[in-house]
N, C-alpha and C positions, 0 to 999 in steps of 0.2 A: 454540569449535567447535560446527557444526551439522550436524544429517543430515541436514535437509531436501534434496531433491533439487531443487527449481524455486528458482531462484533471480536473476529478474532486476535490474537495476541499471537505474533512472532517474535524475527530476530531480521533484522533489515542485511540480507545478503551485498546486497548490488547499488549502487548507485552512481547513474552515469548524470552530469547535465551535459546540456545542449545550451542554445545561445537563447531560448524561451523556458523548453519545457525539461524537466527531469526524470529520469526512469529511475525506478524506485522499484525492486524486487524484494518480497520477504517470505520467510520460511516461516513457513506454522505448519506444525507436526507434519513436518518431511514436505508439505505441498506447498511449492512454489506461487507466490500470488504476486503476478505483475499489477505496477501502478504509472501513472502518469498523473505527476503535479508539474504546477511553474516553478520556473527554477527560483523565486521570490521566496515561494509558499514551502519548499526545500530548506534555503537557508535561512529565512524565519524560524523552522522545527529544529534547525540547529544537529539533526542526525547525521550519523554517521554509520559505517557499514558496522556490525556488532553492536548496536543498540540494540534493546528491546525494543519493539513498536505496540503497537496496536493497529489493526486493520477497519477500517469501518466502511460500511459496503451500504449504500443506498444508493437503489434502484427503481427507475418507475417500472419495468419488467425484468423479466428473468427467463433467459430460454432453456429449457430442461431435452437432453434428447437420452433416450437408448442404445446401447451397444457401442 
């Protein structure tokens, strides 16, 4: 169980690592959501590009602009 409130559900396009960290891109309804984990916390999740995911976003802020 989690209490994260934001919680979307993709499909993990992209995944590059690096010699730390790994990028992590996924698709949830057409909108691209970049990630940055360790490359540990990666191959712990054992994903692969065409998995389903889930996104989970907690923030101490959030900046909102127009146009």
């Amino acid at each position: 169980q989690l209490n994260t409130r934001n919680i979307l559900k993709g499909k993990a396009v992209d995944l590059k690592e690096g010699r730390v960290m790994a990028k992590v891109k996924v698709d949830s309804v057409g909108d691209l959501i970049p990630s940055i984990v360790t490359v540990e916390a990666a191959q712990d999740l054992g994903g692969k590009v065409g998995d389903e995911v889930r996104v989970l976003i907690k923030a101490t802020s959030i900046m909102i602009g127009k146009g």
